[in-house]
N, C-alpha and C positions, 0 to 999 in steps of 0.2 A: 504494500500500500504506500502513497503518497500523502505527503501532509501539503493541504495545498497553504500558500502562501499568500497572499494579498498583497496589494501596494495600497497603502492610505489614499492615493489620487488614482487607483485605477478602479476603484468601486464605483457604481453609481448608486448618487444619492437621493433620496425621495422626502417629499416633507409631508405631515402629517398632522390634520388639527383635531385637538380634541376641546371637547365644550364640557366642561366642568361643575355646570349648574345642577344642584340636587343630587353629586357624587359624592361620594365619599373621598374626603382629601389624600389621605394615606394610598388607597386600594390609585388613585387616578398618580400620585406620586411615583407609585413603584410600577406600574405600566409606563409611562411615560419615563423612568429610567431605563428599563430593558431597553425600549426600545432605541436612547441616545447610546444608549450602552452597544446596540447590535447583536443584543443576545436573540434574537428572535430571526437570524438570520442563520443560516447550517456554514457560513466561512466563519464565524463565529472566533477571534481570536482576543485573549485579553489583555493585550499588548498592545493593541493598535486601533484606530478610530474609525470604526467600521460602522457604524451608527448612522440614524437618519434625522432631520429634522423635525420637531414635533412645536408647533402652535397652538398655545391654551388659550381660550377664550373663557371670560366670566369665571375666572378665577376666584374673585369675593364672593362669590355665590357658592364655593365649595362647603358641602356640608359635613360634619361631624357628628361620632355618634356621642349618646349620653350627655353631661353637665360640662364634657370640655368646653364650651363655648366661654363659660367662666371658670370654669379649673383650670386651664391649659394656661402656663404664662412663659413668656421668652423672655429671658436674662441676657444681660448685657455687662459690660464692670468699664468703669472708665480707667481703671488700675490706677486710683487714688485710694486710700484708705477709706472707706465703706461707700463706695465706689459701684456699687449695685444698682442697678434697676431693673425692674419687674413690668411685665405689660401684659396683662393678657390677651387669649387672642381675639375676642371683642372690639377692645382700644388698639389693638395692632391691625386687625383691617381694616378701621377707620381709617385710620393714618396712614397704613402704606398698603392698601390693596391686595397686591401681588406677593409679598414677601412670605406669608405663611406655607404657599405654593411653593416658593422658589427654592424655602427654608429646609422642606423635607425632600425635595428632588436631590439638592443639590448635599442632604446627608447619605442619599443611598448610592452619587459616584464615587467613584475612586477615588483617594485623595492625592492631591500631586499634581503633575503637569497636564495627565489624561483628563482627569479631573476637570480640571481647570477648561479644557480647552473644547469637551463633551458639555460641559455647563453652557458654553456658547451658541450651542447648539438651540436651544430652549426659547421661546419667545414668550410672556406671558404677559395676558391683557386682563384687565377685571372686566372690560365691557368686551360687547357680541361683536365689535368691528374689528380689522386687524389690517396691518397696510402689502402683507404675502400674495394677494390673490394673483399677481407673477406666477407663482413659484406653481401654482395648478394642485395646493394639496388635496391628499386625500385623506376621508373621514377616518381615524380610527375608534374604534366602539369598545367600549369600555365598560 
């Protein structure tokens, strides 16, 4: 057998919106990394950026289950002595829409340069509109 090998620029690549309204944040988080990730593809290699584009829309609108809505809080430290802050994610959507989204995607890449550069990959909007419609994605369902 052959191990086939890939070049980073000789895959093609495809882009992908998903609409996030009335989902579950985590379950739409970890779809949406597989797939920056390329694990949903059989050349499948975790060295290298094989992954495809993916577009969220209504991001604010991601749902959670139980009381997280006021349990769930995101820490921050300014690394001052008590240097702490607390927000939950109530006051964190207010304020930054997109970020709760952005926050769990980008805990389930890799950490490092792949990382780094698969996060690029990700576009996220809290509203329905998006400025892609170039790119001809397709719907993935979630």
């Amino acid at each position: 057998m052959k191990t086939i090998m890939k070049k980073s620029g000789d895959q093609e690549t495809k882009w992908y919106v998903v609409d996030a309204e009335g989902k579950r944040l985590g379950r739409v988080a970890e779809k949406v990394a597989r797939v920056l990730r390329g694990k949903n593809k059989p050349e499948f290699l975790y060295h290298q950026d094989l992954g495809d584009y993916v577009i969220i829309l209504n991001a604010a609108k991601a749902d959670l289950s139980g009381n997280k809505k006021n349990a769930k809080f995101y820490y921050r430290h300014s690394g001052y002595p008590g240097g702490l802050t607390m927000e939950s994610y109530e006051k964190m959507v207010q304020r930054k829409p997109t970020f709760p989204l952005e926050h769990a995607i980008k805990g389930m890449l890799p950490k490092g340069p792949l990382g780094r550069e698969l996060f690029r990959h990700v576009k996220v909007y809290a509203g329905a509109d998006h400025p892609h419609t170039a790119q001809k994605p397709e719907t993935l369902e979630i």
